[in-house]
Each structure stands twice: as C-alpha cells, then as structure tokens.
C-alpha positions as CSV (number, residue, x, y, z in Angstrom):
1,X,86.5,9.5,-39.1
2,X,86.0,13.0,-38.3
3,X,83.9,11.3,-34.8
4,X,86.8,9.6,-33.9
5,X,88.9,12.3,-33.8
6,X,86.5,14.2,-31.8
7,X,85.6,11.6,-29.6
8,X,89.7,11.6,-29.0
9,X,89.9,15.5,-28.5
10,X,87.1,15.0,-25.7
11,X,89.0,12.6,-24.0
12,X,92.3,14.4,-24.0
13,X,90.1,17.8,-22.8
14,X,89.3,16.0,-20.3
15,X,92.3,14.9,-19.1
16,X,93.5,18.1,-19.5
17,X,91.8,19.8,-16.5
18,X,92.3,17.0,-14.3
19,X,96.2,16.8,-15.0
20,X,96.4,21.1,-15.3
21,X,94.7,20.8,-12.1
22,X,96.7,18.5,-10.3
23,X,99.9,19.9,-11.7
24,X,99.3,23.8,-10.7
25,X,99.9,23.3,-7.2
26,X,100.7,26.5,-5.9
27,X,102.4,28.1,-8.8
28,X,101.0,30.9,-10.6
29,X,98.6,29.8,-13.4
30,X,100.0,32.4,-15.6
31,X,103.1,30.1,-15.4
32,X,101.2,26.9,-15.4
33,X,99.7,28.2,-18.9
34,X,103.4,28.8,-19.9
35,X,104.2,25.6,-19.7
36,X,101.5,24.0,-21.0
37,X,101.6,26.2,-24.3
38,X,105.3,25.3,-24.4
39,X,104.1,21.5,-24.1
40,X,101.8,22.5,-27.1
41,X,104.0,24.4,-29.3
42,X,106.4,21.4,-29.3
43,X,103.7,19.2,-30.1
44,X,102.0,20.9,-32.7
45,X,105.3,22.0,-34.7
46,X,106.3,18.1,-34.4
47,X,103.0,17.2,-36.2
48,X,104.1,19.6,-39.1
49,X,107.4,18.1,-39.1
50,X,106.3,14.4,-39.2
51,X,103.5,15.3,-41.7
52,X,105.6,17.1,-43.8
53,X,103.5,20.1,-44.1
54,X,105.8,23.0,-43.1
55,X,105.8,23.9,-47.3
56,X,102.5,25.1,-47.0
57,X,103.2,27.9,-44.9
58,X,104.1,29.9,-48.1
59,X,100.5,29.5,-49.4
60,X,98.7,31.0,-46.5
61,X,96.9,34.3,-47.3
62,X,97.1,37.5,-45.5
63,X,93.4,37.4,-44.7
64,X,94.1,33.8,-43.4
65,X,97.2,35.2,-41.1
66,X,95.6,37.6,-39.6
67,X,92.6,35.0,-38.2
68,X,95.1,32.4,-37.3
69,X,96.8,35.2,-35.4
70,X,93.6,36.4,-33.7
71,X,92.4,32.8,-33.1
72,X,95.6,32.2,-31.2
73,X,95.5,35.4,-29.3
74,X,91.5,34.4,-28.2
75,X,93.1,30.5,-27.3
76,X,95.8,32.2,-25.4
77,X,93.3,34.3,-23.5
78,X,90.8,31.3,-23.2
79,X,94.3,29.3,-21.8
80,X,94.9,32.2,-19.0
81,X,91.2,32.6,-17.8
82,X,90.8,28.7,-17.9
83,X,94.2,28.4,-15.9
84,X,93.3,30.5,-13.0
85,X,89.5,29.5,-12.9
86,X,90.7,26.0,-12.2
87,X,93.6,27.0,-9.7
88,X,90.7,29.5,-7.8
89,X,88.0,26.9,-8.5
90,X,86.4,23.5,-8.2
91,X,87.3,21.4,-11.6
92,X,83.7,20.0,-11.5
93,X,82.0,23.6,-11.8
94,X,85.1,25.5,-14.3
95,X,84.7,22.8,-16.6
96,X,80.9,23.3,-17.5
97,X,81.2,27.0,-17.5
98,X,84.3,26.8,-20.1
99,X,82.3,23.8,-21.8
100,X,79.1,26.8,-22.4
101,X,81.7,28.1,-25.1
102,X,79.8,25.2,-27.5
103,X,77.1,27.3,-27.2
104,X,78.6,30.8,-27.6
105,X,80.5,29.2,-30.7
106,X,77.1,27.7,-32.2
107,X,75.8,31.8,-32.0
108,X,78.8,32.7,-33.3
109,X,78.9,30.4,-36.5
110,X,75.1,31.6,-37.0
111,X,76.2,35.3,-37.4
112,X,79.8,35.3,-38.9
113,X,80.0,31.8,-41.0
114,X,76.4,32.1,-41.8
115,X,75.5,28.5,-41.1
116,X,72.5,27.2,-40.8
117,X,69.9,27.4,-37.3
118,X,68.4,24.2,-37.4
119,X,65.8,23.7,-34.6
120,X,67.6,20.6,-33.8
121,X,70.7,22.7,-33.0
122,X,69.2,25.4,-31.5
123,X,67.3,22.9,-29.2
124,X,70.5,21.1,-28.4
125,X,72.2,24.7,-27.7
126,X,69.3,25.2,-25.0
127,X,69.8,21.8,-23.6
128,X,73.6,22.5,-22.9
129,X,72.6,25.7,-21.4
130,X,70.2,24.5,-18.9
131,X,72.7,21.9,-18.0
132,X,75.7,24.1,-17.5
133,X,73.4,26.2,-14.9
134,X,71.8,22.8,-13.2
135,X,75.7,21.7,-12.9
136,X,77.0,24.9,-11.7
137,X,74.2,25.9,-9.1
C-alpha cells in the first residue's frame, strides 16, 4: 500500500510545479508560497478532522515537538527557495535540482537515523546524481 501512496505523492509533486508555475504569474513567490501553504494548512487540518485524530495531539512528546517544529521550519524554507527558483527559472531544470534532495536525504538518514548503506542504495544515490547534472547541463 505504502507504493501506492507514493506513486500518488509523485504524481501530485508533479503537478505541483507545473500548476505553482503557471499560477505565479508575476506575483511575488513569497506570496505565491503564502497561498499555497494556506491551501495546505486547510487540507491537512481537514484530514485530522475527517480522521478523527486531533486527540492525539496531547500524546506528542517534547522531543517530538520540537522536530515537527524544525521539520516545518526546513519545508517552509524548502517552499520559499522552490517558489522563486521556479518563478526565476525553467520548470524542467528546478525540478531535478529540488528532486537531488533524495539524495541529500539518503546521506542524511545514514548519519542521523543510522540506517543502513546498502550498495544498492548507494549505487542508486549515484545514479540520481549523474542524472540531475546530465538534466541540468
């Protein structure tokens, strides 16, 4: 199940760059991101609403706060660079650049979650590489 839903995410992040850059026009991405979080906020409360899962709130530790804070404050930074590298650039090269954080979050689950380098990973993580720079030169 868990593909499925990924599969899904992929499409919609797709759609997203297209639609955020056909939507920006000439307005400030800052205000573009705005929106768009907005959008998001609304959504994302709804599903906590409809799945009736607003009572856990209560249960979440301090530890747990402060990296759901600091992994909102790193999407909200991620949001603004994305924002204006897609109003200043072409889709087709932002896109693969933004896409390389795969790899940065492969290194980045080595060090600080301790998983596990398979070469099959690490091979893949090189493959991605290659083919941000191929797309992007």
């Amino acid at each position: 199940m868990w593909f499925f839903y990924a599969i899904l995410s992929a499409v919609f992040a797709a759609l997203t760059s297209i639609l955020a850059k056909m939507g920006m026009g000439e307005i400030s991405s800052n205000l573009a991101t705005a929106i768009r979080t907005t959008v998001v906020l609304f959504m994302a409360w709804g599903m906590v609403f409809v799945t009736r899962t607003g009572n856990q709130i209560g249960s979440i530790s301090g530890r747990e706060w402060i990296f759901l804070v600091l992994s909102g404050l790193a999407t909200g930074a991620s949001w603004l660079c994305y924002y204006k590298a897609l109003q200043i650039g072409e889709v087709s090269k932002v896109v693969p650049v933004d896409k390389f954080s795969i790899v940065l979050t492969i290194f980045f689950a080595f060090i600080f979650l301790k998983e596990v380098a398979t070469m099959k990973v690490i091979l893949g993580a090189i493959f991605i590489t290659i083919g941000t720079f191929i797309m992007i030169l």
